[in-house]
N, C-alpha and C positions, 0 to 999 in steps of 0.2 A: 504494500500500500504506500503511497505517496505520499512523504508530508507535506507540512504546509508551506513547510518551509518553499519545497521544489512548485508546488501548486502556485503558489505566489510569485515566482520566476516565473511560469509560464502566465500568469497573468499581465506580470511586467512586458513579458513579449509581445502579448496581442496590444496592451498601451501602447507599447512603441510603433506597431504595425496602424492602428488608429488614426494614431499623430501627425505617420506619413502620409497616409490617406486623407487627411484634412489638409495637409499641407500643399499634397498637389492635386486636392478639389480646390483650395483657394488660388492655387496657379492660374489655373484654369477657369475659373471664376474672374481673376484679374484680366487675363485678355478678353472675355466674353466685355467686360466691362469695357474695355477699350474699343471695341468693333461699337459696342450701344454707344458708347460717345461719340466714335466719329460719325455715327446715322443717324443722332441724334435721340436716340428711342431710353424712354427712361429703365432707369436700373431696376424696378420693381416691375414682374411680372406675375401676377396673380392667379392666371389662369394655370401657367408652369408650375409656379409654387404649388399648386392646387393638387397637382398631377404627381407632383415630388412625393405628396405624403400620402394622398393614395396608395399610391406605391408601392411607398415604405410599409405601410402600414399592413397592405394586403400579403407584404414580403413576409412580415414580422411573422402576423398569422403561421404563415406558412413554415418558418423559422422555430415558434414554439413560443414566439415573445410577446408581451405584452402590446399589443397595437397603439394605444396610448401611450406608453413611456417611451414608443421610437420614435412616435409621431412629435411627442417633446422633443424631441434629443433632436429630431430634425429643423424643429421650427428652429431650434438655435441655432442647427449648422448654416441653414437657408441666410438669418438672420445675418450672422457670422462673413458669408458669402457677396452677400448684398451689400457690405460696408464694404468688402473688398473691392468692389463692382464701382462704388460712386467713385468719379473721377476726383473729388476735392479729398476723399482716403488715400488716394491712389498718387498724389499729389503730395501728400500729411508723408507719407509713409518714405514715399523717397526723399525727402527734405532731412526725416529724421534718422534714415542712411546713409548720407552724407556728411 
């Protein structure tokens, strides 16, 4: 049987696998953001957002999980995404990489 110790490591893994995953959903969120600014079209889309947690939600189901607590965990990421998206973040963020 597995302690906690080793259970704990492999949860540390999937955190780190998570993180990467957000990190290059916000990549990719930042140029979707760049293409909506130079066409003009605003960074919130409702309809998509809509479709996001369907989704997820329908995923979750499927998965064994709570459809509600992904569907949170989602509205954050979307959230999370969206700031990445506006161009005056996008703006903020390189300023305070430099």
């Amino acid at each position: 049987m597995e302690t906690i110790r080793q259970l704990r490591k492999k949860v540390d893994e999937v955190d780190e696998q998570i993180l990467r995953s957000l990190s290059q959903r916000a990549e990719i969120c930042r140029s979707i953001g760049l293409v909506k600014d130079k066409h003009g079209f605003p960074v919130q889309d409702f309809p998509r957002e809509n479709d996001v947690y369907a989704r997820m939600r329908e995923r979750a189901a499927e998965l064994g999980l709570n459809p509600s607590h992904v569907e949170a965990i989602y509205r954050q990421i979307v959230s999370m995404c969206s700031a990445v998206q506006d161009s005056k973040n996008v703006t903020r963020e390189n300023e305070m990489e430099n």
